[in-house]
Backbone of each chain as ProteinMPNN parsed JSONL, in Angstrom:
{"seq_chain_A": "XXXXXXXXXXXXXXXXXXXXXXXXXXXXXXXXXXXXXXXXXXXXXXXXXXXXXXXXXXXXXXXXXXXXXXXXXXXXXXXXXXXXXXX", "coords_chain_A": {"N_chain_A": [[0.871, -1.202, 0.0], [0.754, 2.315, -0.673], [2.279, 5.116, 0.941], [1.687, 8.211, 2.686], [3.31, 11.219, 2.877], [1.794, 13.24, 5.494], [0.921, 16.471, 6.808], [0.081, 18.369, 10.096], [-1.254, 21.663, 9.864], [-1.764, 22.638, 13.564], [-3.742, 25.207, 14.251], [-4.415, 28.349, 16.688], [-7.87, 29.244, 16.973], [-9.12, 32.148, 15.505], [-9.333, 35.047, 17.836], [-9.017, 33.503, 19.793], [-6.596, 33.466, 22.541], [-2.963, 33.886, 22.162], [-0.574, 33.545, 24.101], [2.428, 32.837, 23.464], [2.808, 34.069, 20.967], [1.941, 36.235, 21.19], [4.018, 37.121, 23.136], [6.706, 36.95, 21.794], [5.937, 38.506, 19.575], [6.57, 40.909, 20.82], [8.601, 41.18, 22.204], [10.544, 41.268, 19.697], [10.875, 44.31, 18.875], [12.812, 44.76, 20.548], [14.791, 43.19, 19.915], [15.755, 44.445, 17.784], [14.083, 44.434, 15.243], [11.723, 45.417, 13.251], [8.71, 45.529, 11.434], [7.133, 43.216, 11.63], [4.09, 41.554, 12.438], [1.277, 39.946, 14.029], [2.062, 38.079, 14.842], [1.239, 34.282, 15.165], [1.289, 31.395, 17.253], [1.657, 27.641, 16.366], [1.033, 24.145, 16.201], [2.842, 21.88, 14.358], [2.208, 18.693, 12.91], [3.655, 16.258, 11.831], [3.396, 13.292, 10.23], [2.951, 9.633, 8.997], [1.265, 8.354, 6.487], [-0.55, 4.819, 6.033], [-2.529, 4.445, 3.136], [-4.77, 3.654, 0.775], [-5.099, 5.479, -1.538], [-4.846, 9.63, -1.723], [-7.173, 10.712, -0.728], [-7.968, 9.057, 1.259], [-6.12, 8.886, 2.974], [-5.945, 11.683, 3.575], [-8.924, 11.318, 4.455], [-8.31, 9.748, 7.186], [-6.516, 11.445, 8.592], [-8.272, 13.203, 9.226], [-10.175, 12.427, 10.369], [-8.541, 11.721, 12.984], [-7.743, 14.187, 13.495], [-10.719, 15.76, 14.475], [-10.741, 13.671, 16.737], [-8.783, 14.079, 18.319], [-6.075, 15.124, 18.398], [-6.565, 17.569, 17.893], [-8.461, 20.516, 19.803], [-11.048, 21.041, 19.114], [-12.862, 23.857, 20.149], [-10.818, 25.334, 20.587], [-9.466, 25.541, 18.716], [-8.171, 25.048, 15.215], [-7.829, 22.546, 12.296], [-5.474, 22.199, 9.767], [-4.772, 20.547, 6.806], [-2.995, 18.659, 5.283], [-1.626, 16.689, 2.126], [0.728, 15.2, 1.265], [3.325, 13.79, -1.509], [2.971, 10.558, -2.383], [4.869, 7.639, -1.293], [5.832, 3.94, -2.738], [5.229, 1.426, -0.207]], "CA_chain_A": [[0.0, 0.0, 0.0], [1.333, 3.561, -0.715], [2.322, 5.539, 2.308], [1.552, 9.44, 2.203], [3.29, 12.248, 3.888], [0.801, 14.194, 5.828], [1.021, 17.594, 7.457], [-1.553, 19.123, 9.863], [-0.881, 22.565, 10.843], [-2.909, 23.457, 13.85], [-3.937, 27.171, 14.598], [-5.583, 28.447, 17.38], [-8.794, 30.036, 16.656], [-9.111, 33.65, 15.549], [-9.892, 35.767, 19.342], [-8.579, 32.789, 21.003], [-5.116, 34.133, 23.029], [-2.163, 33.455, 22.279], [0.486, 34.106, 24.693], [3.415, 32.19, 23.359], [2.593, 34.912, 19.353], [2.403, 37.77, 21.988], [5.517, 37.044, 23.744], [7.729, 36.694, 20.53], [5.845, 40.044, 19.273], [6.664, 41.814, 21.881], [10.182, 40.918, 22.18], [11.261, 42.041, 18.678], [11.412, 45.727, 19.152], [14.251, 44.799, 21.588], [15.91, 42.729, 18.811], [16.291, 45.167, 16.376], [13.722, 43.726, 14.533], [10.106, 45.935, 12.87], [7.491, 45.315, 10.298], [6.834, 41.846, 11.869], [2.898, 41.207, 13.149], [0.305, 39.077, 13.971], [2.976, 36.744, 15.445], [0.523, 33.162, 15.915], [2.022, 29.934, 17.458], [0.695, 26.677, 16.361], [1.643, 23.11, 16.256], [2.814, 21.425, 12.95], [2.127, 17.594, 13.104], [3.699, 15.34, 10.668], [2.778, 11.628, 10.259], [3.226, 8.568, 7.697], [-0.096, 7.335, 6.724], [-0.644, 3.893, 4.717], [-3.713, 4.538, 2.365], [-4.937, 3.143, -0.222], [-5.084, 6.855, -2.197], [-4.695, 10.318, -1.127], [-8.183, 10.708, -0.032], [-8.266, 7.608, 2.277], [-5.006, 9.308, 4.24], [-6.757, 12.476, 4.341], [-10.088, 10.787, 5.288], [-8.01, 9.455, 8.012], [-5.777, 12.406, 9.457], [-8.982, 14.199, 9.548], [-10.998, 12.037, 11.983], [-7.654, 12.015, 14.154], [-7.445, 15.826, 14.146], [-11.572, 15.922, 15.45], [-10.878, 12.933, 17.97], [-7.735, 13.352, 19.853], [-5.018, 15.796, 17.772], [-7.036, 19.177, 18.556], [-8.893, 20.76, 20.6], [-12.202, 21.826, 17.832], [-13.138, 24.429, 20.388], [-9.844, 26.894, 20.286], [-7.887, 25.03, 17.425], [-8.461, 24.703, 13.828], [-6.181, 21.789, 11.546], [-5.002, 22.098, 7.88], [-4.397, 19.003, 6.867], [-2.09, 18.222, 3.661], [-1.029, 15.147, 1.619], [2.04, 15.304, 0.046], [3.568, 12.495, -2.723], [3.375, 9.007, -1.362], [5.968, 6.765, -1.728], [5.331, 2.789, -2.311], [6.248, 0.831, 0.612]], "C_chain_A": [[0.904, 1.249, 0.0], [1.107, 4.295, 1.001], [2.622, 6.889, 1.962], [2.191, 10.231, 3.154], [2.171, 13.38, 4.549], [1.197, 15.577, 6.929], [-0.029, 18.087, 8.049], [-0.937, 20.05, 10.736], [-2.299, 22.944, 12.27], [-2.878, 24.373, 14.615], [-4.554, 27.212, 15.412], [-6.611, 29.334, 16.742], [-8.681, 31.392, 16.837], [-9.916, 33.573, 17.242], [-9.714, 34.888, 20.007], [-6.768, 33.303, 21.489], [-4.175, 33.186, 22.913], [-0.945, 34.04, 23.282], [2.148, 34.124, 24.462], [3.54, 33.197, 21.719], [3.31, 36.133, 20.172], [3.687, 38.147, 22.636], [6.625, 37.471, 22.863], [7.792, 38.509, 19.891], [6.459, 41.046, 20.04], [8.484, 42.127, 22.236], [10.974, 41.109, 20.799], [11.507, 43.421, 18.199], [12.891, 45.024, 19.597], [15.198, 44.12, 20.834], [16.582, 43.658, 17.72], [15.069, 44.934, 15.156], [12.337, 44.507, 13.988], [9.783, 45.411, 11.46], [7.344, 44.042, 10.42], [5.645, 42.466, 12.835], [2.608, 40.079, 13.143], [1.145, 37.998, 13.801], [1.575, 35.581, 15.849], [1.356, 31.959, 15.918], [1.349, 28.663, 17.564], [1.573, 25.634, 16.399], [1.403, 22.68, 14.774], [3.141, 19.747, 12.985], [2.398, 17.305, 11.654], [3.511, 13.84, 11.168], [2.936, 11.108, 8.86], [2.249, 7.938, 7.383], [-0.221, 6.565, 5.268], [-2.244, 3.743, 4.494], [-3.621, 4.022, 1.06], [-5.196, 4.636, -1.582], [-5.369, 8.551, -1.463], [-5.752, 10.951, 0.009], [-8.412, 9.978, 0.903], [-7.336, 8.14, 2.981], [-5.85, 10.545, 4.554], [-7.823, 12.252, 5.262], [-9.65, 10.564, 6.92], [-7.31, 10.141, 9.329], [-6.962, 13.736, 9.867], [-10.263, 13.992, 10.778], [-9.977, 12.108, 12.722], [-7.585, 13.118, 14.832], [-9.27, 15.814, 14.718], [-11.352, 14.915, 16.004], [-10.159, 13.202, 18.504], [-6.527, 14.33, 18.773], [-5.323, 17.15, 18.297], [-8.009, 18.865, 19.367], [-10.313, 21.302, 19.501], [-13.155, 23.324, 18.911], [-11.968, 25.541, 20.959], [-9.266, 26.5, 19.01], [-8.798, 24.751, 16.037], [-7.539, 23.822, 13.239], [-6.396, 22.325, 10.184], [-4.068, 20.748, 7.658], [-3.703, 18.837, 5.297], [-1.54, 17.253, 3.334], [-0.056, 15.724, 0.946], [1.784, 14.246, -0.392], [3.597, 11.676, -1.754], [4.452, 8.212, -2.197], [5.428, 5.074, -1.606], [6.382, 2.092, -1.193], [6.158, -0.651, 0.162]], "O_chain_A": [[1.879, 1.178, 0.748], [0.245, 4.117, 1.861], [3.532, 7.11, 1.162], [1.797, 10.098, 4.312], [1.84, 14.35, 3.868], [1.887, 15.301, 7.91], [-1.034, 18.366, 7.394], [-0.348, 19.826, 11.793], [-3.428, 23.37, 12.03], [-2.123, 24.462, 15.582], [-5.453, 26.373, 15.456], [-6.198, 30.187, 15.956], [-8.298, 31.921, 17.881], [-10.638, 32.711, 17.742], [-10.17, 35.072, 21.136], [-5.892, 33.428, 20.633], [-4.255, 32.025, 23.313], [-0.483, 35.143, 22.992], [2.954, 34.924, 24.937], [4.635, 32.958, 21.21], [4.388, 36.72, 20.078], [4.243, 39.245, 22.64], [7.42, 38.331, 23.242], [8.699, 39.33, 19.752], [6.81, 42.097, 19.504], [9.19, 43.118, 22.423], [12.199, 41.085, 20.921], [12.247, 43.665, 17.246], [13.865, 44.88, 18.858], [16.391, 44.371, 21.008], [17.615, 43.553, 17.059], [15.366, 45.399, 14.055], [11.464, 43.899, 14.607], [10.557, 44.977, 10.607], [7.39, 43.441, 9.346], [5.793, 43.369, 13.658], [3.219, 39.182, 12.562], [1.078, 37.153, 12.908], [0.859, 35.938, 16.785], [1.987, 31.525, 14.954], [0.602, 28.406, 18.508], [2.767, 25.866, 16.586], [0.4, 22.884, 14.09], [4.332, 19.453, 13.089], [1.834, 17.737, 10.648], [3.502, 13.426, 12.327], [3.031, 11.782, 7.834], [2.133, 6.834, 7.914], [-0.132, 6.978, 4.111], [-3.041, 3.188, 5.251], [-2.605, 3.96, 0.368], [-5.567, 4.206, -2.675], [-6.225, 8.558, -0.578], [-5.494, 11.456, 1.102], [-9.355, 10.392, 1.578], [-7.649, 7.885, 4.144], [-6.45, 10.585, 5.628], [-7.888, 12.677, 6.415], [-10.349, 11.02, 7.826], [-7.361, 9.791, 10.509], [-6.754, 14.776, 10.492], [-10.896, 14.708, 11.554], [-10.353, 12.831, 13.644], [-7.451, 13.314, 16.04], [-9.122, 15.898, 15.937], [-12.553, 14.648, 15.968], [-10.309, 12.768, 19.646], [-6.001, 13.371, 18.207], [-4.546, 17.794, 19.001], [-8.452, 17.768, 19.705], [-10.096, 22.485, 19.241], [-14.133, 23.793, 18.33], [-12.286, 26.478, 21.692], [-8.586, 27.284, 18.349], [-9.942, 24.3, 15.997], [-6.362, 24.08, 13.491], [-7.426, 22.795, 9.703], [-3.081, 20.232, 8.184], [-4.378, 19.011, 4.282], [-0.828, 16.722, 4.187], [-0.122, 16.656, 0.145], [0.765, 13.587, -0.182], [4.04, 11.825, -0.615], [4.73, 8.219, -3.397], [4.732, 4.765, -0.639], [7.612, 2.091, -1.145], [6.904, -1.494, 0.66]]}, "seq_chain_B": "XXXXXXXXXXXXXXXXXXXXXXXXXXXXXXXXXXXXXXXXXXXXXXXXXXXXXXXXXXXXXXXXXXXXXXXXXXXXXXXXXXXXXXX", "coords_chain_B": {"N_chain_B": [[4.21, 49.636, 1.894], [4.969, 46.051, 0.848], [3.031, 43.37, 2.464], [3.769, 40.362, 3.455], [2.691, 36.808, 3.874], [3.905, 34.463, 6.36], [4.873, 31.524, 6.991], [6.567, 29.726, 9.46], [7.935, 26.202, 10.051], [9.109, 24.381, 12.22], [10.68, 21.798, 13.547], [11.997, 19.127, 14.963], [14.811, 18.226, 15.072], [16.198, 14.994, 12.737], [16.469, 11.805, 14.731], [16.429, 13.517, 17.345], [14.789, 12.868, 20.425], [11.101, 12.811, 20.539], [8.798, 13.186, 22.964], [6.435, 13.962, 22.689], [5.422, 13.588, 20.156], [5.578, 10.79, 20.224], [3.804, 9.64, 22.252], [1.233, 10.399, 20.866], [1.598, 8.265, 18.978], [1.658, 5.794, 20.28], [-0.445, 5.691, 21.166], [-2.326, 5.4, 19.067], [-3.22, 2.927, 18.306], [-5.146, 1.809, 20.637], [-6.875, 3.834, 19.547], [-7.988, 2.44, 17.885], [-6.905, 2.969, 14.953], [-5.191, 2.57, 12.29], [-2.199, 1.654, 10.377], [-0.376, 4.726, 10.9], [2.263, 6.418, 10.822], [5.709, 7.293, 12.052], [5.298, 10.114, 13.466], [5.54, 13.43, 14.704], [5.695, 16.241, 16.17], [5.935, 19.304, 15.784], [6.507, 22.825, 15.749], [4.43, 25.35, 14.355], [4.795, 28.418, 13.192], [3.364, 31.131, 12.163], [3.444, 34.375, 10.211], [3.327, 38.05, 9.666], [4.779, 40.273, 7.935], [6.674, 42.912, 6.861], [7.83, 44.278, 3.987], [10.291, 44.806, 1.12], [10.435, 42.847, -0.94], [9.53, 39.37, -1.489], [12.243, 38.124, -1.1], [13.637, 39.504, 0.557], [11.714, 39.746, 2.868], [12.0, 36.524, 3.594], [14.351, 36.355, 4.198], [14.347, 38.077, 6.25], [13.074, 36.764, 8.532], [14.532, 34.395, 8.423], [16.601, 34.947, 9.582], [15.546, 35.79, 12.092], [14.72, 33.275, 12.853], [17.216, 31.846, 13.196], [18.021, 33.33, 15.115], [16.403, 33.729, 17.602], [13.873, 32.214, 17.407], [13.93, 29.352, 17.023], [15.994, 26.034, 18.261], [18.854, 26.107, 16.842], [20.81, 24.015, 17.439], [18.707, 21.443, 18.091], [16.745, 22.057, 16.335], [15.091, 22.21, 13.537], [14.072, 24.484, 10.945], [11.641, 25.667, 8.214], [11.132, 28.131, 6.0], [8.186, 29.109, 4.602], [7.156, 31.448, 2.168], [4.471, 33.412, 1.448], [1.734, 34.449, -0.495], [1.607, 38.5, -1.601], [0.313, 40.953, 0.461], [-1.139, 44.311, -0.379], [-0.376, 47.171, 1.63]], "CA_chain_B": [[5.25, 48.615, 1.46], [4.228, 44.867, 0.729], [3.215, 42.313, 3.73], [3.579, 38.8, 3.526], [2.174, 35.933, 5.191], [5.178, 33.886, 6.441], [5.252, 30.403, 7.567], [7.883, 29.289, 9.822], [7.506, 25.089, 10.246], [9.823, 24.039, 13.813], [10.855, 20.809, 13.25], [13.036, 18.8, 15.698], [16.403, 17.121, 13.961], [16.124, 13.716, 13.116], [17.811, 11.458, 16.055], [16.262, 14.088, 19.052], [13.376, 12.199, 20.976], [10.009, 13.658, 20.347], [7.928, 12.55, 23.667], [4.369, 14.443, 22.482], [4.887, 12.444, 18.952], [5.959, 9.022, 20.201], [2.819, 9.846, 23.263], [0.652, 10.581, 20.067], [1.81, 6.977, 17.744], [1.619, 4.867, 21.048], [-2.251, 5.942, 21.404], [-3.377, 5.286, 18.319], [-3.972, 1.368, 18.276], [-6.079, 2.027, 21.115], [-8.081, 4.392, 18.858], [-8.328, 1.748, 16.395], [-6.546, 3.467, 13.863], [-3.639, 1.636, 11.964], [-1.281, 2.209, 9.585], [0.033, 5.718, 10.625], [3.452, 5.924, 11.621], [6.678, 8.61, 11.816], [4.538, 11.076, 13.995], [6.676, 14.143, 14.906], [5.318, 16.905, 16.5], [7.015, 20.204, 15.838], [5.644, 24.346, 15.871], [3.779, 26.07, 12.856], [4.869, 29.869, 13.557], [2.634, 32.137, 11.063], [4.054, 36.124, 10.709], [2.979, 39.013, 8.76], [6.07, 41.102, 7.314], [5.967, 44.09, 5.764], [9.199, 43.654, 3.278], [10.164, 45.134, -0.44], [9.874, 41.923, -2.06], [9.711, 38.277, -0.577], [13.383, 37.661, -0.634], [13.539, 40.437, 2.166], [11.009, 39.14, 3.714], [12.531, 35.27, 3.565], [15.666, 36.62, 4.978], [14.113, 38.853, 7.508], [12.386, 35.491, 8.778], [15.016, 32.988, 8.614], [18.0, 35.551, 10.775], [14.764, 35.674, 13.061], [14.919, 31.994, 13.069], [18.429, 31.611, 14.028], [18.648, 33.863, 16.385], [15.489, 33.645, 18.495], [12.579, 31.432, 17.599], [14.308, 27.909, 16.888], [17.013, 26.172, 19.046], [19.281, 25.217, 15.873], [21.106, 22.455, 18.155], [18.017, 20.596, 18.128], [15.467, 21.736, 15.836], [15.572, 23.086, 12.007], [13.326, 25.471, 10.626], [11.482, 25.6, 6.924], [10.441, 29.23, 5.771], [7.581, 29.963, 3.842], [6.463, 33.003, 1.865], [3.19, 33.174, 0.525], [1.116, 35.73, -1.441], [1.778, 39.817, -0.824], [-0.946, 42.157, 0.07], [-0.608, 45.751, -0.471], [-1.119, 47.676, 3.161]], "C_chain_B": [[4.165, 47.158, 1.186], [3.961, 43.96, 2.244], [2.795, 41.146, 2.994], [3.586, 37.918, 4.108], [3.285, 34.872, 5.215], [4.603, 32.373, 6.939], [6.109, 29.795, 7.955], [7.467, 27.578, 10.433], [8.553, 24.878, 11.204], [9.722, 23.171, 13.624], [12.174, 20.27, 14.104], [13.637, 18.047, 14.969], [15.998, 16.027, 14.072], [17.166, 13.394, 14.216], [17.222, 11.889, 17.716], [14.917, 13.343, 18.986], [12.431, 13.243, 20.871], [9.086, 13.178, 21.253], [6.3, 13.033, 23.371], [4.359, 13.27, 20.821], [5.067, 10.798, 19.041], [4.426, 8.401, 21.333], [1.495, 9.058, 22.141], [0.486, 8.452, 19.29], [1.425, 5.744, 18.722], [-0.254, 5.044, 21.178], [-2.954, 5.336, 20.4], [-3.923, 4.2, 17.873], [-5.268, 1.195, 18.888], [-7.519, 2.806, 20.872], [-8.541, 3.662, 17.993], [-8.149, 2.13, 15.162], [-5.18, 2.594, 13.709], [-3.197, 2.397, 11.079], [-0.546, 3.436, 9.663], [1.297, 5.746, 11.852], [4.478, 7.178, 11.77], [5.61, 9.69, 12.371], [5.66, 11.86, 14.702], [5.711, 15.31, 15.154], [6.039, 18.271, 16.677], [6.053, 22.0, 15.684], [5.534, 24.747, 14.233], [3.539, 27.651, 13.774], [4.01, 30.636, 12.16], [3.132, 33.502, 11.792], [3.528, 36.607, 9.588], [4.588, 39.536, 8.385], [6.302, 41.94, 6.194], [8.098, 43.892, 5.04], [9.164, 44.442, 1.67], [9.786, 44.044, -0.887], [10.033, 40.265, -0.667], [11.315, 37.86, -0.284], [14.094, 38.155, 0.18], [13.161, 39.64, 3.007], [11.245, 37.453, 4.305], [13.994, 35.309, 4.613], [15.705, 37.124, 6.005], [14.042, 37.166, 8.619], [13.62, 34.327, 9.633], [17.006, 33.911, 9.688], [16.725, 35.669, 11.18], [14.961, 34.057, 13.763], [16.177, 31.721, 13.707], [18.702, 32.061, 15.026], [17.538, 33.681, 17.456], [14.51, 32.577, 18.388], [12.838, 29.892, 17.363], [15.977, 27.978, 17.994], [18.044, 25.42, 18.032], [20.609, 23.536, 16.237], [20.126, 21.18, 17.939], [16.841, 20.501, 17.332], [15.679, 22.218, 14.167], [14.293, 23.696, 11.535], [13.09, 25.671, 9.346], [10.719, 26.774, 6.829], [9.875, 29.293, 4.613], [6.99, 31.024, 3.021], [5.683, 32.819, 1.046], [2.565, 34.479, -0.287], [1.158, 37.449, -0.595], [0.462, 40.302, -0.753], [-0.101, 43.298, 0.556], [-1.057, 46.365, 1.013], [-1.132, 49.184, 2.887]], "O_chain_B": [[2.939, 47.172, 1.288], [4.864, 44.0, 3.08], [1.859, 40.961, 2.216], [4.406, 37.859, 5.025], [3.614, 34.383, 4.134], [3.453, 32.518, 7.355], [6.726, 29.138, 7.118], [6.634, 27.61, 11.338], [9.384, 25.652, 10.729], [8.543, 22.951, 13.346], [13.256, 20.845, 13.989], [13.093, 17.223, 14.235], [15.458, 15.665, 15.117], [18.147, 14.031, 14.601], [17.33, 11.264, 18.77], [14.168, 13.186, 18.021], [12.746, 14.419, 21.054], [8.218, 12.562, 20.635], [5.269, 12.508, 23.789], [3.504, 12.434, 20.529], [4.798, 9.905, 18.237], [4.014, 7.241, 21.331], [0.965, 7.952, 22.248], [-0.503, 7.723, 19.226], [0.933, 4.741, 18.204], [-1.014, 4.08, 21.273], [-4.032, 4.784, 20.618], [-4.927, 4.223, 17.162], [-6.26, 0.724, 18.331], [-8.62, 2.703, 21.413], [-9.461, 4.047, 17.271], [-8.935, 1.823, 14.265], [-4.414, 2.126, 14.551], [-3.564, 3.554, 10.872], [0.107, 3.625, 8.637], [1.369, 5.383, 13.026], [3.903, 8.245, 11.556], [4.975, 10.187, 11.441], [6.597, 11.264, 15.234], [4.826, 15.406, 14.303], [6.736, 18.406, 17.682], [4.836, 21.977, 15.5], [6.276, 24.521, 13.278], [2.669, 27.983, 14.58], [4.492, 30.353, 11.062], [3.249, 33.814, 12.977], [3.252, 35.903, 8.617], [5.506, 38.818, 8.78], [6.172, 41.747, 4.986], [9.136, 43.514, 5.581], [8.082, 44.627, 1.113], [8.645, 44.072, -1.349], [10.453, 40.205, 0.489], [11.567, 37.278, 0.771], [15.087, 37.589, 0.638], [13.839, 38.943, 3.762], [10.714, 37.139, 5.37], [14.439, 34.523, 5.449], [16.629, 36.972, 6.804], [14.98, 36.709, 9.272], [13.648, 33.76, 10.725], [18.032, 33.415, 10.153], [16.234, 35.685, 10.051], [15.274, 33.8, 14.925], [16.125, 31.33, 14.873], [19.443, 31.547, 15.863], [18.105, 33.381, 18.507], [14.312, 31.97, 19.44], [11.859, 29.165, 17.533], [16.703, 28.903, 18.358], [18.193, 24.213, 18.224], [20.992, 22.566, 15.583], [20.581, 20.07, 17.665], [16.054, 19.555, 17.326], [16.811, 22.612, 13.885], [13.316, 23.088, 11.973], [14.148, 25.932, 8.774], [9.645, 26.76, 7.431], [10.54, 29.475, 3.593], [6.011, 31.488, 3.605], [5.893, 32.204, 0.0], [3.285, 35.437, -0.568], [0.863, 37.648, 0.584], [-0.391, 40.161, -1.629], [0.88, 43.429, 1.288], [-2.124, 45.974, 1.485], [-1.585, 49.96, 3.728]]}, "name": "protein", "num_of_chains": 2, "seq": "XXXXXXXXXXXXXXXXXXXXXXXXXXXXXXXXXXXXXXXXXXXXXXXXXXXXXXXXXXXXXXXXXXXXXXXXXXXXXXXXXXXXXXXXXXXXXXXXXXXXXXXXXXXXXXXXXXXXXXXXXXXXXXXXXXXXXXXXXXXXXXXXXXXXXXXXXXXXXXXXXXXXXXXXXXXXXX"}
């Protein structure tokens, strides 16, 4: 069976706080550093999933992200297939 | 000037232990999910950046990266630049 790279970025929800965006923002004045905003910090999950076509890995990384990957009441996923490789 | 939406992907080196993605791969029999394997859990930074062109803005980003927002001992860092809007 082909085995797909998958990517799921996940974001917290717009008006949900980030403290760990704000922090970073906040701290680049003092670097030297302007015309950087809207600092957000998310988690970027990769995984190896064996599907039978790209849809069947998505199908699959997308019930993971609503059961048990996020949180569906601050977090949003983006979920992406890359090329699969045969194993 | 232009802003562009950045994507910085945080990715720990192959080799360093990843205890939230090995947490993650050990769970998921118990969910009754199979086949998904190589789970790696690493940060999805999103930035605005106001920049002349993206290869500013790529460079602004990635000396941000080295110096503050990745620990390049242990993790490596993939910069994005996506579509400009005019501000």
């Amino acid at each position: 069976m082909p085995a797909f790279e998958v990517l799921v970025e996940v974001t917290l929800r717009p008006g949900i706080a980030d403290p760990q965006g704000a922090t970073i923002e906040r701290s680049l004045p003092l670097l030297g550093v302007g015309g950087v905003s809207g600092v957000r910090v998310g988690k970027a999950i990769r995984l190896t999933v064996e599907a039978s076509d790209d849809d069947e890995a998505r199908r699959v990384v997308e019930d993971l992200c609503a059961r048990f990957l996020t949180n569906p009441v601050i977090e949003d996923a983006t979920v992406s297939v890359a090329a699969a490789s045969m194993r």
